[in-house]
Wavefront OBJ file of the C-alpha trace (Angstrom):
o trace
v 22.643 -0.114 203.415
v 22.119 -0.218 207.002
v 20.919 -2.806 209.036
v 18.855 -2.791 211.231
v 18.860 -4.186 215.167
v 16.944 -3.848 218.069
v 17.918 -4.611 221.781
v 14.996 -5.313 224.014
v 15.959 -5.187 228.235
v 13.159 -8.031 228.824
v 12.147 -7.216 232.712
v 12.418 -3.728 231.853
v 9.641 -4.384 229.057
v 7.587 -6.599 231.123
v 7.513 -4.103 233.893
v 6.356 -1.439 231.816
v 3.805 -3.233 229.155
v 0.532 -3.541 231.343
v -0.263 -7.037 230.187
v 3.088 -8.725 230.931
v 3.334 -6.995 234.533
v 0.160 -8.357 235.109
v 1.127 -11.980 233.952
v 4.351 -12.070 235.546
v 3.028 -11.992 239.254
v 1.453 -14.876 238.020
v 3.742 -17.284 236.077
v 7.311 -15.265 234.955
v 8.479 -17.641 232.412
v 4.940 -17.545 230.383
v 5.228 -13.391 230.493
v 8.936 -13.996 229.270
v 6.993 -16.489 226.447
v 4.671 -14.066 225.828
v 7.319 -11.050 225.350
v 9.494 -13.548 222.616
v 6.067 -14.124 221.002
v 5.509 -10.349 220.548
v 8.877 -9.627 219.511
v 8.524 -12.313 217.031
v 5.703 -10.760 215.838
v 7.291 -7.388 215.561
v 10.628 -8.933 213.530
v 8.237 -10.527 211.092
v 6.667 -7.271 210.129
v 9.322 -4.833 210.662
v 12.135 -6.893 209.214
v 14.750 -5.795 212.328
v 16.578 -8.230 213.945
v 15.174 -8.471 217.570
v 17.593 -9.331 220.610
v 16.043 -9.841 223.934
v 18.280 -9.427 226.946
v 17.554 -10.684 230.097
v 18.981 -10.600 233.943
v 20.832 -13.630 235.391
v 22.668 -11.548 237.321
v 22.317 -13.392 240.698
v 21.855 -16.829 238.776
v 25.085 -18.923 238.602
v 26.433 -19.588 235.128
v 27.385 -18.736 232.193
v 26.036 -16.250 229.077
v 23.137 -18.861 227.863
v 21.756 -18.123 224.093
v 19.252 -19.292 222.559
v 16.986 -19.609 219.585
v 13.229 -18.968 220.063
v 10.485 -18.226 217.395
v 13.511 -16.436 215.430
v 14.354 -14.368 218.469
v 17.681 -14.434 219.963
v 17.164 -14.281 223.438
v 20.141 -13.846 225.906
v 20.694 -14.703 229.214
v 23.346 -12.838 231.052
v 26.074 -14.569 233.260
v 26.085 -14.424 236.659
v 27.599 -10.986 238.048
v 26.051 -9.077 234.787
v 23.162 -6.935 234.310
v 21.682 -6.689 231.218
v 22.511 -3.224 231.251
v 26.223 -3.704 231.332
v 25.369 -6.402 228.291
v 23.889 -3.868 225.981
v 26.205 -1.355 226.770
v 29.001 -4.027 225.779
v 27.289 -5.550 222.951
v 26.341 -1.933 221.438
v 29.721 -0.579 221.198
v 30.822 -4.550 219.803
v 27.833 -3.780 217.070
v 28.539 0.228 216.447
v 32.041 -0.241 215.424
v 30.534 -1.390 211.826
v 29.089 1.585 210.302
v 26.510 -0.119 208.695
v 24.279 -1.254 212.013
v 21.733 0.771 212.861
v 21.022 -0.493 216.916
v 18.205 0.543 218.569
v 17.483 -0.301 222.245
v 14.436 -0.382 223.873
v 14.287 0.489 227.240
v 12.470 2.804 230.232
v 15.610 3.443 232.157
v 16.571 6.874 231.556
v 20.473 6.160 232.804
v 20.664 3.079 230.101
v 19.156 5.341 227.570
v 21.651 8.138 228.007
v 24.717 5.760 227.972
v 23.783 3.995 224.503
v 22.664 6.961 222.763
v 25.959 8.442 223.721
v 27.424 5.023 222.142
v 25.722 5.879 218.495
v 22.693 3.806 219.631
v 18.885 4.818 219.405
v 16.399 4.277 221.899
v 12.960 3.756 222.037
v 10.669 3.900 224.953
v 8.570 0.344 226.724
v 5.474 2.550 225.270
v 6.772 3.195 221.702
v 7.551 -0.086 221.288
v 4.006 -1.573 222.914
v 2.630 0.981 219.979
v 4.936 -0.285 216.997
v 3.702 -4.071 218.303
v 0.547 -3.331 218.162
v 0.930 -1.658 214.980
v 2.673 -4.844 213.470
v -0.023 -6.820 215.006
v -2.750 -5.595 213.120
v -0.832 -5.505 209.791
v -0.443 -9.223 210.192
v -4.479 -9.469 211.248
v -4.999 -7.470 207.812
v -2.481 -10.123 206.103
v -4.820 -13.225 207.651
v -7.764 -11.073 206.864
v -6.961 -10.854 203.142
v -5.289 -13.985 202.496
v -8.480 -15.829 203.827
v -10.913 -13.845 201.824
v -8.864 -14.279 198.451
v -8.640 -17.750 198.646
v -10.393 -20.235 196.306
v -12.889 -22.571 198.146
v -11.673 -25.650 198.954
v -14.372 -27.636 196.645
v -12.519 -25.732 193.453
v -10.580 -28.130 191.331
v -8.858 -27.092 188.196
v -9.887 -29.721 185.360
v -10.485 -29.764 181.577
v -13.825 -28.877 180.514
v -14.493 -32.345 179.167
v -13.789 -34.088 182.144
v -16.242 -31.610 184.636
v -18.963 -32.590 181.727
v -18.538 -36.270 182.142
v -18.470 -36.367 185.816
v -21.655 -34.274 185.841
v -23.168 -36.786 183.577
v -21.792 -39.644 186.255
v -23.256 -37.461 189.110
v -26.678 -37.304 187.214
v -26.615 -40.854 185.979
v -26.478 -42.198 190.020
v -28.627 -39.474 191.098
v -31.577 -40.859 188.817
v -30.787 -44.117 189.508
v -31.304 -43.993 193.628
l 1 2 3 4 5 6 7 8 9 10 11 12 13 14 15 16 17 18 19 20 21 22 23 24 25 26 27 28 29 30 31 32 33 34 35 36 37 38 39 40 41 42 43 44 45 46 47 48 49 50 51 52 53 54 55 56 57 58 59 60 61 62 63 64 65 66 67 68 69 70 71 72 73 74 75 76 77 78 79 80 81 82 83 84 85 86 87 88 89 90 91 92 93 94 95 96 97 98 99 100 101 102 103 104 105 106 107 108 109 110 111 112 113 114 115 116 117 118 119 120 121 122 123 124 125 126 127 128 129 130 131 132 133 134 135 136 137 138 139 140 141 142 143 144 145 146 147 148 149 150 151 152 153 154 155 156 157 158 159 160 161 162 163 164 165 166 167 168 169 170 171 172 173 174 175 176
């Protein structure tokens, strides 16, 4: 069985999908919210294990990690791209036969250097259409789960016990 991982290069995304490079001229951290939101999305439909990799290059520090909405999204230390991190993390990941790593990127130089590494790639615009495409599966999902439901007023009760609160419900009915 292989397993499946995907390596998203965050500002490269948000540069490319037209309604993050909109947002991020106007607040960057809520277009880097938005893009863990999506990918969220995406892992919750597509079952692949979504790493988001962005640029502290010229930020002091170390490699920060962290958890969000399932995501792992990963800061790189100071002095590294996040080019140089997926290059480094694919070959960590390829050496088990079993990964299957795909990276999704628009830079043609990145995409040469991890499909040479056993990686796959997948373009911003592929992956705006497999998000979108996850997106409406889990619309269909709320869709259908909200039509199929009982009404709220339903309660499951012995036949007896519906007749006798009827009567009740009569009784103070005639009485008013």
């Amino acid at each position: 069985m292989k397993y499946d991982r995907l390596i998203v290069d965050g500002y490269n995304i948000i540069g490319a999908w037209p309604e993050f490079r909109t947002l991020r001229e106007q607040d960057f951290e809520l277009a880097r919210e938005r893009l863990v939101d999506a990918m969220a999305e995406y892992q919750a439909v597509t079952g692949i294990s979504v790493t988001i990799v962005f640029d502290a290059y010229l930020q002091p520090g170390r490699e920060s990690r962290i958890k969000k909405s399932g995501i792992e999204v990963i800061y790189t230390r100071e002095n590294e791209t996040a080019d140089e991190w997926i290059e480094k993390t694919a070959a960590e990941w390829l050496q088990d036969i079993r990964v299957k790593l795909t990276v999704a990127t628009n830079d043609f130089t990145e995409q040469w250097v991890i499909f040479t590494l056993g990686a796959l790639r997948v373009s911003a615009q592929e992956l705006r259409r497999d998000w979108k495409a996850a997106v409406a599966v889990i619309r269909g999902q709320t869709i259908t789960s909200k039509t199929s439901q009982k009404p709220r007023s339903t309660i499951d009760m012995p036949a007896d016990v519906i007749e006798r609160l009827e009567e009740i419900r009569r009784r103070k009915n005639s009485d008013s």
